[in-house]
C-alpha positions in Angstrom: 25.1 -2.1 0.8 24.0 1.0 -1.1 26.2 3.4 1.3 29.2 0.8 0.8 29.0 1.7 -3.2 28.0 5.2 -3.0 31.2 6.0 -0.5 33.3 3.4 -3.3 32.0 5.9 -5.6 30.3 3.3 -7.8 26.8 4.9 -8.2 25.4 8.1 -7.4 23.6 8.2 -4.4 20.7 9.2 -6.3 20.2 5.7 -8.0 20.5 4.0 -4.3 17.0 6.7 -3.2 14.9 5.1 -5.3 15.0 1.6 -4.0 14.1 2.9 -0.3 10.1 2.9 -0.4 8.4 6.1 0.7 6.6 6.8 4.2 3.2 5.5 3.9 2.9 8.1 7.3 0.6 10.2 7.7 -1.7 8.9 5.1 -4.0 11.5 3.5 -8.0 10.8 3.9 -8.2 9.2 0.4 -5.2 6.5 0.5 -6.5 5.8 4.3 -8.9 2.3 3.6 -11.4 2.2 5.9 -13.1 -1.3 4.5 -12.2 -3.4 1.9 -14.8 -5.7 0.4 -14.6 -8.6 -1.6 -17.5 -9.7 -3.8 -17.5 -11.4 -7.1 -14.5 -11.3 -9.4 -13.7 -7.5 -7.3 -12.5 -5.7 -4.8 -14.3 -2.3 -3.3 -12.2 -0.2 -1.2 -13.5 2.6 0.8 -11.3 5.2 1.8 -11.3 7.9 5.0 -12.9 10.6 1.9 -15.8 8.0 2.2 -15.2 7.6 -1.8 -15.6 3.5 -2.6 -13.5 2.5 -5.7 -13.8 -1.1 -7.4 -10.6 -3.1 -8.4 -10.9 -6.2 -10.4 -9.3 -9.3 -7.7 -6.1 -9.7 -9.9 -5.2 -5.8 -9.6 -5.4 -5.8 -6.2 -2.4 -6.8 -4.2 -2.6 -6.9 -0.3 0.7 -6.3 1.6 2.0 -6.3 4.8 4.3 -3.5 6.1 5.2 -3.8 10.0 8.1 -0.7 9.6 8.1 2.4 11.2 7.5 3.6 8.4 4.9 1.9 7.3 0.5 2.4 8.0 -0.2 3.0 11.2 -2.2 0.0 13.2 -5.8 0.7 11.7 -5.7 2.6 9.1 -4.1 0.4 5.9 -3.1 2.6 2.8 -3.9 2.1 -1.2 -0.7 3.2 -3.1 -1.0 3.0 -6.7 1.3 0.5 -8.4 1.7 -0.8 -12.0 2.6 1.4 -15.0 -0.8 1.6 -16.3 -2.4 3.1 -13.2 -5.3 0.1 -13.2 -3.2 -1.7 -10.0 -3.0 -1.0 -6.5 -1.7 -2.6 -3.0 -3.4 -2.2 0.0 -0.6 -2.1 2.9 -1.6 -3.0 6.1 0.3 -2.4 9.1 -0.3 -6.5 10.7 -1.7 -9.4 9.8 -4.9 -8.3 12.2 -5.5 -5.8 10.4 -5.5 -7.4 7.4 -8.1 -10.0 8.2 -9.9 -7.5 10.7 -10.3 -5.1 7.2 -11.5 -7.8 4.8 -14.7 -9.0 3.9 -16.4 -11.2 1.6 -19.7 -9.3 0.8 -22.0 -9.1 -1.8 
């Protein structure tokens, strides 16, 4: 649809680029989750950097993205969301992944 109104000359084609999520390919060493934990009332994400970050559970959303475009099998990716910087989403590229990755440890 957005080509359709762009070529109609409806919008710019500039408003139709921003509803088209970026590559999540390659993902750098400190968006690449290596382990996700679960313990308490919060998440703990360790990234490829080896740096561990906490989330509290309802910042924290967890995503599938099977695209091309998306994680590659294995290696999920944090992107920051939310316009006060305190949520994220951890897209992973299959379901596998997704419970393979998460753990409930204390």
């Amino acid at each position: 649809g957005a080509e359709a109104v762009v070529d109609r000359g409806l919008v710019p084609a500039g408003y139709t680029r921003g509803q088209k999520p970026e590559p999540l390919t390659p993902t750098p060493p400190g968006a690449q989750v290596t382990k996700v934990r679960h313990c308490g009332d919060s998440y703990f994400v360790t990234t490829a950097d080896g740096a561990e970050t906490a989330h509290w559970e309802m910042n924290v959303r967890l995503k599938l993205d099977t695209r091309d475009t998306g994680p590659a099998p294995g290696a999920p990716a944090i992107v920051g969301a939310g316009m006060m910087g305190d949520r994220v989403s951890i897209v992973f590229a299959s379901l596998r992944d997704l419970n393979r990755l998460v753990e409930e440890v204390c």
